[in-house]
C-alpha positions as CSV (number, residue, x, y, z in Angstrom):
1,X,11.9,-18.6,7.2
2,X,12.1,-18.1,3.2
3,X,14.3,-15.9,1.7
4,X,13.4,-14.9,-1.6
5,X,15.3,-16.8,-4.2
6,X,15.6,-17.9,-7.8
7,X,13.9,-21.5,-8.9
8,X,11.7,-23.3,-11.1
9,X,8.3,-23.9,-10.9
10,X,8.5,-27.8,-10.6
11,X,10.6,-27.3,-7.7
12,X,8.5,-24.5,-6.1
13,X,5.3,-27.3,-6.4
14,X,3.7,-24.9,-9.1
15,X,2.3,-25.8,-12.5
16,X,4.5,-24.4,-15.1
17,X,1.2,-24.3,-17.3
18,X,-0.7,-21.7,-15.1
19,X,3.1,-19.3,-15.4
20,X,2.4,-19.9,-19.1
21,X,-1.2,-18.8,-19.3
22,X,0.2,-15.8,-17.0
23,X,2.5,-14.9,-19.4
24,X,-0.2,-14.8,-22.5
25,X,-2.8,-13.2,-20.4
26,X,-0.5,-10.1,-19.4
27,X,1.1,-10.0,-23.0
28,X,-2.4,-10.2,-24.6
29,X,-3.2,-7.1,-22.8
30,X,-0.6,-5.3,-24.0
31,X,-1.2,-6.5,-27.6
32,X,-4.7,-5.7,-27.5
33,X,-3.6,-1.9,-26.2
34,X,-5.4,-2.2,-23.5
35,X,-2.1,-1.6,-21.8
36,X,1.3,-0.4,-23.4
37,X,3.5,-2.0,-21.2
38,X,3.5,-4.2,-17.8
39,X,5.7,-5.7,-15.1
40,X,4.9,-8.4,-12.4
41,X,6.4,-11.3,-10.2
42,X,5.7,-14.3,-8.1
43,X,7.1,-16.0,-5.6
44,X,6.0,-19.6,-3.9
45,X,7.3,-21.0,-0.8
46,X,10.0,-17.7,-0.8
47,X,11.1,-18.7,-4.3
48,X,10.6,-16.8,-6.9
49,X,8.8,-18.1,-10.2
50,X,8.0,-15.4,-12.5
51,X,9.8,-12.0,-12.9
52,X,8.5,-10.9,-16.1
53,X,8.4,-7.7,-18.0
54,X,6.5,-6.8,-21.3
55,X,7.4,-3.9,-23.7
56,X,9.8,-2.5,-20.9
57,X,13.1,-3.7,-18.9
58,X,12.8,-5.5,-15.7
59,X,13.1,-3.6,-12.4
60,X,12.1,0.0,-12.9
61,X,11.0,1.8,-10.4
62,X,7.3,2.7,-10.6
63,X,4.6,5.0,-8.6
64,X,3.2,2.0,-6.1
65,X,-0.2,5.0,-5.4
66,X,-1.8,3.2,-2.6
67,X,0.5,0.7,-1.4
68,X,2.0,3.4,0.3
69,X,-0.7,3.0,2.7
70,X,0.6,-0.5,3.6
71,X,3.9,0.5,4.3
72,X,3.3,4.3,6.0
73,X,0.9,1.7,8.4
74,X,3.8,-1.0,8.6
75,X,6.4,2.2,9.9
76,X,3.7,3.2,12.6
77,X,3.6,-0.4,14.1
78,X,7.5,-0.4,14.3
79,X,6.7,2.3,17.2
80,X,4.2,0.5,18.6
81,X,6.1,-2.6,19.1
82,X,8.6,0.1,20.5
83,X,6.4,0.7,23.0
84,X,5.9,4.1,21.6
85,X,2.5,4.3,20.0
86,X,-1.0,2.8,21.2
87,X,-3.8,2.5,18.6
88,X,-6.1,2.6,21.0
89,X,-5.1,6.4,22.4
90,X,-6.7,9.4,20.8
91,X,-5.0,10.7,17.5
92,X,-4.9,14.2,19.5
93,X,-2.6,12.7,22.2
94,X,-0.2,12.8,19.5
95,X,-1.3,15.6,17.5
96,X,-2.9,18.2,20.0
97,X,-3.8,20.5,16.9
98,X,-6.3,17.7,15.6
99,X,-9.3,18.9,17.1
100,X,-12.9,19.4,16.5
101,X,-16.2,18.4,16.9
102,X,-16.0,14.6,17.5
103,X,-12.5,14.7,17.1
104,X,-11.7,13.6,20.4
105,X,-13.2,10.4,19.6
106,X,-10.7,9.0,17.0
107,X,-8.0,6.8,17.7
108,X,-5.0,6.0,16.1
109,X,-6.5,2.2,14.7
110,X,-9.3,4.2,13.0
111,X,-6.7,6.0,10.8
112,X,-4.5,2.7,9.2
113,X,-8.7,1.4,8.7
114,X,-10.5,4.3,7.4
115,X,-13.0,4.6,9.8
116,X,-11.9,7.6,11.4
117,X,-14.8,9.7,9.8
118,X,-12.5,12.0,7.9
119,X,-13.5,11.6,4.2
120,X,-10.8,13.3,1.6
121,X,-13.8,15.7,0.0
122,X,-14.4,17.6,2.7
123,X,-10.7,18.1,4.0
124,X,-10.1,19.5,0.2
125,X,-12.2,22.1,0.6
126,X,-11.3,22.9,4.1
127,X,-7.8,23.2,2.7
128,X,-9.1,24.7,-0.3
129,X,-10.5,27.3,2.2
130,X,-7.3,27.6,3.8
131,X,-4.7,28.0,0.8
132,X,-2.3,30.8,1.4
133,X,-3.4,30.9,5.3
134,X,-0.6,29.1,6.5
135,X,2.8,30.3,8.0
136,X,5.8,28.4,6.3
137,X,8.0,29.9,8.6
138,X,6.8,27.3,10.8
139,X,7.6,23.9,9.4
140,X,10.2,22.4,11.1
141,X,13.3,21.3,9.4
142,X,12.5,17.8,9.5
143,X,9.0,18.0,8.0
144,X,8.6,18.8,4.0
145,X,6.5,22.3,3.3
146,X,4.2,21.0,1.2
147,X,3.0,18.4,3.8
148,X,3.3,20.8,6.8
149,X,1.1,23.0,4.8
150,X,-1.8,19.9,3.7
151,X,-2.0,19.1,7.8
152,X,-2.1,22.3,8.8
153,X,-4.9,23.4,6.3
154,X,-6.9,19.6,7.2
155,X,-6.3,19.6,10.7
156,X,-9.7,21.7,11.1
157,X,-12.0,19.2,8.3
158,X,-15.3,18.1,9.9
159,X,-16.2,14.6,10.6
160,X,-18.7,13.6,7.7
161,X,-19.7,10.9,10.4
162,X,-19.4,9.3,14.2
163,X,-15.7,7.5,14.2
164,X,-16.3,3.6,14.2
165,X,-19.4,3.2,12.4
166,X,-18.7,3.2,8.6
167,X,-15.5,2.4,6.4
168,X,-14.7,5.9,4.3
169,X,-11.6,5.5,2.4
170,X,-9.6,8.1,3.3
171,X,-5.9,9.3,2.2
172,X,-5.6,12.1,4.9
173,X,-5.3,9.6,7.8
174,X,-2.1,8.8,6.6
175,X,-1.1,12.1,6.6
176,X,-2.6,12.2,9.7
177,X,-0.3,8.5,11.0
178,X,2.8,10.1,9.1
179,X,2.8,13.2,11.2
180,X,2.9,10.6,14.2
181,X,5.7,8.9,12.9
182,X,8.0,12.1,12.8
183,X,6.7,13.6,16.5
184,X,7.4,10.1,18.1
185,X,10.6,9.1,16.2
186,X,11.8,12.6,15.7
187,X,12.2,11.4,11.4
188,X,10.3,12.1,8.6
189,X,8.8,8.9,7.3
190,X,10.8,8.7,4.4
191,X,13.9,8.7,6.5
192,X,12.2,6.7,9.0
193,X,11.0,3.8,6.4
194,X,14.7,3.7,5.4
195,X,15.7,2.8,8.5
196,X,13.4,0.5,9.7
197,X,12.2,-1.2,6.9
198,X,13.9,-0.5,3.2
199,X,17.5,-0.8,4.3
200,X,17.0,-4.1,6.9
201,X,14.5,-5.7,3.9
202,X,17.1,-4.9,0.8
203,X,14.7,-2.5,-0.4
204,X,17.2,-0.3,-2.4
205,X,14.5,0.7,-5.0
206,X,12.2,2.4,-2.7
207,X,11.5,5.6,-1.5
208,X,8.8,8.2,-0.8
209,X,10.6,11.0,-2.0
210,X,13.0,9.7,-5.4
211,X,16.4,10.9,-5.3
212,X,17.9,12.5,-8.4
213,X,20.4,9.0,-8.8
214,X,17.7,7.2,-9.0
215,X,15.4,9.2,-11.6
216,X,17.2,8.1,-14.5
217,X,15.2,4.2,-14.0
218,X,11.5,5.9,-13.4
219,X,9.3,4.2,-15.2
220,X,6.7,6.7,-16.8
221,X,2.9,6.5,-17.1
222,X,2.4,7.2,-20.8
223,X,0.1,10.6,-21.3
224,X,-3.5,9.8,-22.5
225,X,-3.0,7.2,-19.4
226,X,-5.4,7.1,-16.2
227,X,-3.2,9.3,-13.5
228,X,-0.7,10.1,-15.5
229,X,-0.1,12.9,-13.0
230,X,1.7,10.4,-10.7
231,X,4.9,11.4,-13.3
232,X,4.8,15.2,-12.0
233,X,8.0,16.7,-10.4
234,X,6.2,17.8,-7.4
235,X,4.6,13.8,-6.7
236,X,8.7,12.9,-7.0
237,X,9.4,15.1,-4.3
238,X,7.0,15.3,-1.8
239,X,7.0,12.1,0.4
240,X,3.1,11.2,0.7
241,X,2.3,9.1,2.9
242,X,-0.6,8.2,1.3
243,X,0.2,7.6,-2.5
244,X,3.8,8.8,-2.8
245,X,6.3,5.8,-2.3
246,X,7.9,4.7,-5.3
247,X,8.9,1.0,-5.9
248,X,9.8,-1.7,-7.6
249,X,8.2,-5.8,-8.5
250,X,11.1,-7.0,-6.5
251,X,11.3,-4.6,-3.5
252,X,7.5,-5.2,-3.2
253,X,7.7,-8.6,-3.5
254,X,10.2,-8.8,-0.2
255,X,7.8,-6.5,1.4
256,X,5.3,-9.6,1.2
257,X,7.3,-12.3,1.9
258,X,8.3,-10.3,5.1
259,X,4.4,-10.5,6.2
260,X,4.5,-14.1,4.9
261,X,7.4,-15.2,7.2
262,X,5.6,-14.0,9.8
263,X,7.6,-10.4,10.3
264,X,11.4,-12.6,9.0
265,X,13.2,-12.2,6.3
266,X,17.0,-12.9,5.6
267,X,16.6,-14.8,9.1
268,X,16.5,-11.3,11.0
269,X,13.0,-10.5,12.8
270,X,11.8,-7.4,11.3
271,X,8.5,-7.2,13.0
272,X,6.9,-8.8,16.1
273,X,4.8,-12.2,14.7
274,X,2.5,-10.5,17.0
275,X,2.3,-7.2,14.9
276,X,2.0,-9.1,11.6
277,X,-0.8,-11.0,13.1
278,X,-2.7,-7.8,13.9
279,X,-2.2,-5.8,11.0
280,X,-4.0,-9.1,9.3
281,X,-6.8,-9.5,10.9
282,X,-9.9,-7.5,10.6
283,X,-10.0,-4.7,13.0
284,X,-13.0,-3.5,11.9
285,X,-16.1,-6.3,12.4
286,X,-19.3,-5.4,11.6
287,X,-18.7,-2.6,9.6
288,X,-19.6,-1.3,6.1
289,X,-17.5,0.2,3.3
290,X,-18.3,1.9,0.3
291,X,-16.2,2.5,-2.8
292,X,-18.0,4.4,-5.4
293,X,-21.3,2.4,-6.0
294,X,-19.9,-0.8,-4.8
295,X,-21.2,-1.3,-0.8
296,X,-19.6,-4.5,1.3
297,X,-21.4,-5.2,4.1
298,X,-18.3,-6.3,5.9
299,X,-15.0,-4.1,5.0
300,X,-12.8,-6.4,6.3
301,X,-10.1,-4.3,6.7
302,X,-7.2,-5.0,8.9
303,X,-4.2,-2.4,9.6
304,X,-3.4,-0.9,6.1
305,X,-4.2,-3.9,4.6
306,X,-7.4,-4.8,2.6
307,X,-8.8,-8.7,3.7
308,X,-10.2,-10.2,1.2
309,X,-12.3,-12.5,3.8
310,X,-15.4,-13.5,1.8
311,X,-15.2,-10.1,-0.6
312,X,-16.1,-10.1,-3.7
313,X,-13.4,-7.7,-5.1
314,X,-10.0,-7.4,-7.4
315,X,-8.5,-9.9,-5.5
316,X,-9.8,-12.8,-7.1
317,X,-11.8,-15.8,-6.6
318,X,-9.4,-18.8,-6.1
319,X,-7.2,-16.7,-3.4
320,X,-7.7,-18.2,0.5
321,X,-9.8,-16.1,2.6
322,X,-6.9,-15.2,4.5
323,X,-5.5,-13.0,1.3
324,X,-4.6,-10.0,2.2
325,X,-3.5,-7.2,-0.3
326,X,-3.7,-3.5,-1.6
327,X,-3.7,-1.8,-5.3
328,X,-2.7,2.0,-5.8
329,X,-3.5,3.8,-9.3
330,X,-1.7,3.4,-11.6
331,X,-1.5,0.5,-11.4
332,X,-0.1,-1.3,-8.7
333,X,-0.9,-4.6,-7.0
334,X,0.5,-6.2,-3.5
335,X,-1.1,-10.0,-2.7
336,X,0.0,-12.3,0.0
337,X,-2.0,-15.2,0.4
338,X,-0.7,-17.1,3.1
339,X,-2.5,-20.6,2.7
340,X,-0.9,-21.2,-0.4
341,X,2.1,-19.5,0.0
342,X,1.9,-17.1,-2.5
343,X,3.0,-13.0,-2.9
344,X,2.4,-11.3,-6.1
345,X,3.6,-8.0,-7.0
346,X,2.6,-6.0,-10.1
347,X,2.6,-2.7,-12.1
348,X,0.2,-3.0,-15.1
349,X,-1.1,0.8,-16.3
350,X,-4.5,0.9,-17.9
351,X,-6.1,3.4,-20.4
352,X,-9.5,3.5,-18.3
353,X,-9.9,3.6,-14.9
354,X,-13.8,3.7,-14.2
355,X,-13.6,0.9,-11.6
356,X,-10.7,-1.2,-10.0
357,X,-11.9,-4.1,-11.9
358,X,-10.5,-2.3,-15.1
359,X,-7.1,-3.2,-13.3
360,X,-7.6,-7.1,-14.0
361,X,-6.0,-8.1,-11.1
362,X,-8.5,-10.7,-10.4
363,X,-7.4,-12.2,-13.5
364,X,-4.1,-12.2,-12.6
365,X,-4.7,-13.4,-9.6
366,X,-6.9,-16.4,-10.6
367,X,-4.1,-17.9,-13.1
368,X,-1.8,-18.2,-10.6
369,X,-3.6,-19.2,-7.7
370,X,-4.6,-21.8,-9.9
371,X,-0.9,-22.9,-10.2
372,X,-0.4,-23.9,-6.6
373,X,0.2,-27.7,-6.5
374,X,1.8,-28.7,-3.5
375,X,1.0,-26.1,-0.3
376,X,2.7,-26.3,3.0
377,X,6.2,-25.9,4.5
């Protein structure tokens, strides 16, 4: 199985033209100010094609936003191959305080595909309603106040509807998954991730919570920017499992080829092929997603991971239907598209954020897919 290496396009099968057109597609944003600054990568067939960088030097560390989904999913399926975790039990198996009406009805799968019924409006006002309520004295020494005190206060949020019928995107149930993680393992995700995943993968630029050695290479979303606020001191230091990782191009571009190799990389097995396989496929058939005025009739979600399936979406057009990927704000971009052998990783900020197609990913995305010239092993 590939491990990520250096090469040339010709020798990767790619069309060095498409790599071009990349290249003055991304820069053309940037001179048209539509972004200040940008950095992306590519690999095919595990070797690596493009790392660019435009207005900035290569390999800072960024605010990856929603990709931390991916990877706080990825750390619970470690436990399940551990023969630790089910999907398929009750979420208050593990967390006995998770009650409610309805409650008892949500599994652990309906967390990593935001089907749960938990919708992040309504467990902000119910911690909204609960500031100041909760005893810190109580956080255990392996869990970070600020998060102790977010379950705590959401633990008690309605269901805005039956769990299982309807796609809701929904931040909280990775709170909820983290929480999991440290009961069952006995570590915080952030130390739990480093573990399992960063240090086996050569992750070295990643984290949930930044460490002060590693501040000096953040890489700052300019003010006047769309969530800017990812820069504060407190997103630094609280590990969120749901937008708080930290990253780089590189780190998430062995993240990818990981799920590419089928759970391999540097010839170790990092996850079962039989996890990978799961957390690809859609878990969810048959039901509907919304994301703002934009309705799918099939979500097409698998575990963490968006499908792109028949989708219309940021994705692209020319990517297989067994693409799978994830954005965060920001803004980030994860693809795998295992037919033609392809991961790209990106962090391109925009000055508008009024839908993900603002991102241009799909752009991106379309130039290089188009590059693919010889697929297979």
């Amino acid at each position: 199985m590939a491990t990520l290496r250096y090469g040339t396009a010709g020798e990767a099968g790619f069309n060095e033209m498409q790599l071009q057109k990349a290249r003055k597609l991304v820069a053309g944003w940037a001179e048209q100010n539509e972004q200040d600054y940008a950095t992306w990568m590519v690999a095919h067939k595990g070797i690596i094609i493009a790392d660019e960088s435009v207005k900035i030097p290569n390999q800072r560390i960024f605010p990856v936003a929603s990709i931390s989904k991916v990877v706080t999913a990825t750390a619970a399926m470690f436990l399940a191959d551990d023969g630790l975790l089910s999907l398929t039990r009750r979420v208050s198996e593990y967390i006995p305080e998770f009650i409610g009406d309805g409650k008892h009805e949500v599994m652990v799968y309906h967390l990593m595909t935001h089907s749960s019924g938990l919708e992040d409006n309504s467990i902000y006002e119910n911690m909204k309603q609960n500031q100041g309520k909760v005893d810190l004295a109580d956080c255990p020494d392996n869990q970070h106040p600020r998060l102790f005190e977010r379950l705590q206060s959401g633990y008690g949020a309605p269901l805005q509807s039956k769990p299982g019928t309807r796609m809701s995107y929904c931040g909280f149930g990775f709170e909820l998954l983290s929480e999991i993680i440290r009961r069952l393992s006995g570590q915080n995700l952030a130390a739990f991730a480093k573990a399992r995943l960063f240090v086996p993968l050569g992750m070295e630029d990643s984290f949930y919570s930044v460490p002060d050695e590693a501040k000096s290479r953040l890489l700052q979303i300019p003010d006047g920017y769309e969530f800017a606020g990812l820069n504060s001191v407190e997103r630094l230091a609280v590990p969120d499992a749901a937008n708080g990782m930290y990253s780089t191009t590189a780190d998430l571009l062995k993240f990818g080829q990981m799920f590419l190799n089928k759970g391999i990389y540097h010839d170790k097995r990092i996850l079962s092929e039989a996890t990978i396989r799961a957390m690809t496929r859609n878990q969810i058939p048959g039901i509907s997603s919304y994301y703002g005025e934009e309705v799918f009739k099939e979500a097409n979600w698998g575990l963490g991971w968006s499908l792109s399936g028949e989708k219309r979406d940021e994705s692209g057009t020319l990517r297989s239907p067994q693409t799978f990927s994830h954005s965060g704000a920001g803004c980030s971009f994860l693809l795998v598209d295992p037919v033609n052998a392809i991961v790209i990783s990106c962090f391109i900020p925009t000055k508008q954020y009024i839908t993900h197609f603002d991102r241009k990913f799909d752009y991106l995305s379309d130039v290089i897919i188009a590059g693919v010239e010889r697929c297979g092993s």
